[in-house]
C-alpha positions in Angstrom: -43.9 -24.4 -6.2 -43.0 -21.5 -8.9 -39.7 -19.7 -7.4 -39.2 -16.0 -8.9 -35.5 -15.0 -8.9 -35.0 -11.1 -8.1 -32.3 -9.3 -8.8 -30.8 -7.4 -6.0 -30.9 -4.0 -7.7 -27.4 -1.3 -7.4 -27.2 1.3 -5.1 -24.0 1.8 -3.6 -23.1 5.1 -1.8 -20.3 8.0 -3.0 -19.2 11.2 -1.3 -16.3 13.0 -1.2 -15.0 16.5 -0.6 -12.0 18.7 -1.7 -10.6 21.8 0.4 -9.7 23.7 -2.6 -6.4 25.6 0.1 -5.3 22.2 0.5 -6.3 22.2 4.4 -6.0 19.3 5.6 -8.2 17.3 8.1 -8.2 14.0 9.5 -10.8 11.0 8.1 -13.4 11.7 10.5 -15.7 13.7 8.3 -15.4 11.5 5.7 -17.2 8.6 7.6 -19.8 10.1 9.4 -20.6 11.4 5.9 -20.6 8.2 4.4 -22.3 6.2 7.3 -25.0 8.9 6.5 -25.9 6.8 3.5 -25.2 3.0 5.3 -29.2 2.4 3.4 -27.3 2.7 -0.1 -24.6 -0.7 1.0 -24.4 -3.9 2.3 -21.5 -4.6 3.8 -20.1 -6.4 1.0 -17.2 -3.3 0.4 -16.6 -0.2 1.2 -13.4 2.4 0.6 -11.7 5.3 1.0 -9.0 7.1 -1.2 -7.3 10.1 0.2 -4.9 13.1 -1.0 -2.3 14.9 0.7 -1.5 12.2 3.2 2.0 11.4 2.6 3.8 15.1 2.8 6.8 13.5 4.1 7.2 11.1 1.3 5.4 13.3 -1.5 8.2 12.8 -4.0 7.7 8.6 -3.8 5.1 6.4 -5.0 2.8 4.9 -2.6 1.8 1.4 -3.3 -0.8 -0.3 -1.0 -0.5 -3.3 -1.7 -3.0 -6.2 -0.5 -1.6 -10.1 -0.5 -3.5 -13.0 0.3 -0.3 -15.0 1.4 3.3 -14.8 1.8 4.1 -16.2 -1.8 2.2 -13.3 -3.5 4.1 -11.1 -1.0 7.7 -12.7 -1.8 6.8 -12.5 -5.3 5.8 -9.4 -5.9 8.4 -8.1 -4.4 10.5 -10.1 -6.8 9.4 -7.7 -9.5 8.8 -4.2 -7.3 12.6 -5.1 -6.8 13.4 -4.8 -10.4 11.6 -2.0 -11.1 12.0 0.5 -8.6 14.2 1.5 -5.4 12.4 1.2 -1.9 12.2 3.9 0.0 10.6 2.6 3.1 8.2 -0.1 3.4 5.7 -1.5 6.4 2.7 -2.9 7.2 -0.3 -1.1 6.7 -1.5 0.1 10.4 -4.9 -0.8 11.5 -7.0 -1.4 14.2 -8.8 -5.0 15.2 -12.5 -4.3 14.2 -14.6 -7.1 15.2 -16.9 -6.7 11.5 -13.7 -6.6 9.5 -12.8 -10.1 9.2 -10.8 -12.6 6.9 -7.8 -9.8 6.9 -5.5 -10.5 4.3 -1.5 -8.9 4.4 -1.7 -5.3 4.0 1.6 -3.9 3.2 2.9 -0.2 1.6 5.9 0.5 -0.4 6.9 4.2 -1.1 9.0 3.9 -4.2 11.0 5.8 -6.8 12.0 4.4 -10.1 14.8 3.1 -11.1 16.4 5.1 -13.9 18.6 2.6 -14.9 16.1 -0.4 -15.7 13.6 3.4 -16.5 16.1 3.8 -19.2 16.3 0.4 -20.7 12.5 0.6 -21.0 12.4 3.2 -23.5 8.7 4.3 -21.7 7.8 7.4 -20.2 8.1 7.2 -16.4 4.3 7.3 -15.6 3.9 4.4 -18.0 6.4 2.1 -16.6 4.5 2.7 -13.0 1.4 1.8 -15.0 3.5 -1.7 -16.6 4.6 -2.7 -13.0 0.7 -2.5 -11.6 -1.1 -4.3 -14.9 1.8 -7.3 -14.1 1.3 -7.4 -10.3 -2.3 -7.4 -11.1 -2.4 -9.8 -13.6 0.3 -12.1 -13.4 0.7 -12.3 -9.7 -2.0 -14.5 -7.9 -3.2 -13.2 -4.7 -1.4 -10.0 -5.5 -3.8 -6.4 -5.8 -2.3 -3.0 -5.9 -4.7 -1.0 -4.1 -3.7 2.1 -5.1 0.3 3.6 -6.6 0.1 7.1 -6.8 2.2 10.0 -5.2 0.8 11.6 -2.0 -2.3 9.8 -1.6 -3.8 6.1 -1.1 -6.7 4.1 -1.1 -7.6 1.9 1.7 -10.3 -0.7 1.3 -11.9 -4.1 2.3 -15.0 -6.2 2.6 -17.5 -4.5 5.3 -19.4 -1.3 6.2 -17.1 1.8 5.3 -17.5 3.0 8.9 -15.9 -0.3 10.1 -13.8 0.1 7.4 -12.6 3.6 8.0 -11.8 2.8 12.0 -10.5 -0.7 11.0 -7.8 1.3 8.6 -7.1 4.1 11.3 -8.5 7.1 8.8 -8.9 9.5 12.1 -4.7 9.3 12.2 -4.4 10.6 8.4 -5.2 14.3 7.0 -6.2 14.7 3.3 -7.1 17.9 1.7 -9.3 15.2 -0.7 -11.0 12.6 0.6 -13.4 10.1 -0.7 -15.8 6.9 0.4 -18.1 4.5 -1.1 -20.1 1.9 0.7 -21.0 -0.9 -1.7 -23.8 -2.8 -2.8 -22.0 -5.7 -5.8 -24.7 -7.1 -7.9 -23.0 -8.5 -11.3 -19.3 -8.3 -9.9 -17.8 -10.1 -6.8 -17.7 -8.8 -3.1 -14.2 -9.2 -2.3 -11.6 -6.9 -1.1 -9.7 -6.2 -4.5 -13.1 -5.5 -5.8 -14.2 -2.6 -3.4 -14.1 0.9 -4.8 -12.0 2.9 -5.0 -10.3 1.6 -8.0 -7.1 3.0 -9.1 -3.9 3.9 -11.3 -1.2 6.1 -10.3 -2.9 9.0 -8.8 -6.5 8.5 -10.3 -9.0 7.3 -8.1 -12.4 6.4 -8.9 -15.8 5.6 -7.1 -19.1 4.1 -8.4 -23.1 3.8 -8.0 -24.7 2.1 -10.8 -23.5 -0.3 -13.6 -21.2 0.0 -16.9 -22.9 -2.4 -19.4 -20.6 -1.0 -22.1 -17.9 -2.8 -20.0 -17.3 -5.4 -22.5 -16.3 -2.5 -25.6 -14.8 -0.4 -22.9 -12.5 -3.4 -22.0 -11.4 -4.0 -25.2 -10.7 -0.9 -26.5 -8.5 -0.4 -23.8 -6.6 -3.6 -24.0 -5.4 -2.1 -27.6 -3.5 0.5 -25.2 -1.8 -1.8 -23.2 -4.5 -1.8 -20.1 -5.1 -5.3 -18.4 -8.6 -5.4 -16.5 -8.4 -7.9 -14.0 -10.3 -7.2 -11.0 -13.2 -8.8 -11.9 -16.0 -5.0 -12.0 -16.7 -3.0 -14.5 -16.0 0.1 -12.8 -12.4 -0.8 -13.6 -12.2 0.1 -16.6 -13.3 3.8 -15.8 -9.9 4.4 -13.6 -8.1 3.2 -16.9 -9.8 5.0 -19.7 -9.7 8.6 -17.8 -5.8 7.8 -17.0 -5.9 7.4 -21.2 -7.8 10.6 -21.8 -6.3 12.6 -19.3 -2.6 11.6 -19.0 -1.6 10.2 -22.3 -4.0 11.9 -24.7 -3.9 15.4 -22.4 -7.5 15.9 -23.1 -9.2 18.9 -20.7 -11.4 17.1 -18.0 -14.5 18.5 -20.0 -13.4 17.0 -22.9 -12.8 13.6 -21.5 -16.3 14.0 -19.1 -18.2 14.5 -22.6 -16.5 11.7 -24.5 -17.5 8.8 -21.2 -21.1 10.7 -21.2 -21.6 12.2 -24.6 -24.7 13.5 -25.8 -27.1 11.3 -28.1 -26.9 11.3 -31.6 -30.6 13.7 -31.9 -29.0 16.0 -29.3 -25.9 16.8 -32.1 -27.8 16.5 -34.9 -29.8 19.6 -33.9 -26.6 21.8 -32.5 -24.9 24.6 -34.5 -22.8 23.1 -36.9 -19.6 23.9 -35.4 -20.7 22.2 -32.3 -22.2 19.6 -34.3 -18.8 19.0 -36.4 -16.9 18.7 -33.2 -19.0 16.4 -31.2 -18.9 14.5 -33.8 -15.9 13.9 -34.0 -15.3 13.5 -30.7 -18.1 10.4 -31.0 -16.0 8.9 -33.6 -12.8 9.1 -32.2 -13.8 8.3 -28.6 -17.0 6.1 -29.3 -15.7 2.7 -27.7 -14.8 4.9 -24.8 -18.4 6.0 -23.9 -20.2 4.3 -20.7 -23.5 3.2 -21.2 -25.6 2.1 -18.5 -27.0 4.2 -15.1 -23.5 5.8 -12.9 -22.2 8.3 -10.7 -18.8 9.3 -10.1 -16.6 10.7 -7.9 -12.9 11.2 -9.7 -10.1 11.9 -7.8 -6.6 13.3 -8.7 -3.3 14.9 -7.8 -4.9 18.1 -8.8 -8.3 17.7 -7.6 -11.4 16.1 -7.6 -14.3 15.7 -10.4 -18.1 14.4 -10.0 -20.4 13.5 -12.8 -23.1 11.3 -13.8 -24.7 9.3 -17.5 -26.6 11.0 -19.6 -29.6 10.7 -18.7 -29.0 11.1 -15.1 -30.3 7.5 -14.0 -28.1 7.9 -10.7 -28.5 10.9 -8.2 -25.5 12.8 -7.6 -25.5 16.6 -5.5 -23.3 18.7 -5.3 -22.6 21.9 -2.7 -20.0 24.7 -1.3 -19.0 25.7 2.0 -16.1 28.6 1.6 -13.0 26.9 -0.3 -15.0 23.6 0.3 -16.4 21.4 -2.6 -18.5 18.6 -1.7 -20.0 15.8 -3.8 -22.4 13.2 -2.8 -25.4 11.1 -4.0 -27.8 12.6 -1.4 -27.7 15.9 -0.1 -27.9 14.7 3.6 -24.6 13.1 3.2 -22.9 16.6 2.9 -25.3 17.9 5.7 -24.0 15.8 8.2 -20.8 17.4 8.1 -21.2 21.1 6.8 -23.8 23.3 6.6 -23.2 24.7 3.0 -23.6 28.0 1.1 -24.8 26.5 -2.0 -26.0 23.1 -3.2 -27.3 22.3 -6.3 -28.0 19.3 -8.9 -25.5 18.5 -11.6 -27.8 18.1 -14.5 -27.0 15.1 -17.2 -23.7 14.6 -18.2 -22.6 17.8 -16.3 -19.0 17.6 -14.9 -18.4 19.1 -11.6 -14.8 20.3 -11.2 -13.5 21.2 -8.3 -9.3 22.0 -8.5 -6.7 22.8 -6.1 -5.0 25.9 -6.1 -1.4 25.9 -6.9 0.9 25.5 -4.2 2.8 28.6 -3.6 6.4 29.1 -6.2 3.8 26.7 -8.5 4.0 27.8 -11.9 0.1 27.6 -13.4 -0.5 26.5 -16.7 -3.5 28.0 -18.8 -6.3 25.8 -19.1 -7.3 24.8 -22.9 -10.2 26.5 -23.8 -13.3 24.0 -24.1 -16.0 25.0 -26.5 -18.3 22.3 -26.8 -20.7 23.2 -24.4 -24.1 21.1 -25.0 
């Protein structure tokens, strides 16, 4: 008898939408949009990450923390002790969901630093967040931050993301971002730590396709300190646009081009001032570039991002409704929940950028002026 292994090929299933006014609404968009595309997963993880939620307790970070006993609990508290100062800390409310099984201990922290310990580090404050989640992460068993940024979380698990959603209460939160992915894991593990989103400080990131450049991308960003340990390659994508757009300050179209630059023939054939620049930008950032079929959603204090490779071997739409931006891989996932003005396709490589305006007293910075246009 001849047995012929197939591969179960990726689909996975993003959308996410951004109310520019920072108006805020509760989760329940956000999963009927995602249940839309239920076809794209298979119940092996699903996420959401959401902005705005924590008004109250904007100023702290919010760490969601998932434990798979008591001893990673005790521990890692051990450490968030000597890091920071607790604000307030509880149990993560949910709902019993008769899918969402195998629950481990979901517990949030809302912390500020302490400046003491902040001092004796000699770091930048952002970085010493990022020190405290690469230990818990890797030197912590059982231990997974979900998500340690200011105003925002990410709440995840092994399932359907409409489960998922109601299992987590999302309906009791408003966001003026929010996010989903349902997931379909071929190379990487199905596991709660391992749904999307995946996270650092206030970046969040969701997935469809595959990153076989993981392996370079992994170790060029171990030579800046990063520690991949959740066991996907759409890890590493969190890490290396927190290392283009918070510690090397690089415009979001700068960093977009750099993960999905053009080809070599494409530059070679520019103007040369063009050419001399993405050129450089190859050389500099060239064990930074994704190879392989993806889409992503990005999400950030500021706002939210969507783009794909370069080739485009993953769908992504975008559309508008008024102060609205929405991102999806199919155009019905938006239409179940708006009926919007515009939609159109993000072609290759093509960031789409949607950014909050600034809150009101906000001083606004100038935005660098990108001229590398492909």
């Amino acid at each position: 008898m001849t047995y012929r292994y197939e591969k179960d090929m990726s689909a996975c299933g993003l959308t996410g939408f951004i109310n520019r006014n920072r108006e805020r609404v509760d989760g329940e968009a956000i999963i009927a949009s995602i249940c839309n595309m239920d076809v794209r997963s298979n119940g092996q993880g699903g996420g959401f990450a959401a902005y705005g939620i924590y008004p109250e307790l904007k100023d702290y970070y919010a760490f969601h923390m998932l434990y798979e006993d008591l001893d990673a609990k005790e521990a890692t508290e051990q450490l968030i002790n000597s890091y920071f100062l607790i604000k307030h800390e509880e149990e993560i409310p949910t709902r019993k969901t008769p899918s969402i099984t195998n629950v481990p201990i979901l517990w949030r922290y809302f912390l500020s630093v302490d400046e003491d310990v902040l001092g004796l580090s000699e770091c930048e404050e952002e970085d010493y967040v990022v020190d405290a989640v690469m230990k818990i992460n890797a030197e912590i068993p059982g231990a997974f931050v979900m998500s340690s940024g200011k105003n925002m979380g990410a709440f995840k698990a092994v399932g359907y993301p409409g489960p998922i959603g109601r299992f987590y209460r999302l309906d009791e939160y408003k966001a003026w971002t929010w996010m989903a992915h349902g997931r379909f894991p071929t190379n990487t593990p199905g596991w709660w730590g391992g749904a999307h989103p995946f996270t650092l400080l206030d970046w969040s990131i969701i997935h469809n396709g595959e990153i076989s450049s993981y392996g370079i991308n992994r170790r060029y960003l171990e030579m800046f300190g990063y520690r991949c340990t959740l066991q996907t390659d759409t890890e590493v994508t969190a890490y290396l646009f927190d290392l283009m757009l918070r510690r090397h300050r690089l415009p979001i179209e700068i960093a977009a081009m750099a993960m999905a630059a053009p080809f070599w023939v494409q530059i070679d054939h520019m103007p040369e001032e063009q050419r001399k620049a993405l050129t450089a930008l190859r050389q500099v950032y060239g064990s930074g570039l994704l190879n392989g079929p993806f889409a992503f959603i990005l999400g950030h204090t500021g706002g939210m991002i969507g783009i794909n490779d370069r080739i485009k071997l993953r769908p992504l739409v975008a559309a508008e409704k008024g102060d609205v931006l929405y991102i999806a891989n199919e155009e019905a996932a938006i239409r179940e929940i708006a009926s919007p003005d515009k939609v159109w396709m993000p072609t290759a490589g093509e960031p789409v950028i949607g950014r909050l305006k600034p809150e009101k007293g906000a001083k606004i910075s100038k935005d660098v002026k990108v001229c590398l246009k492909v």
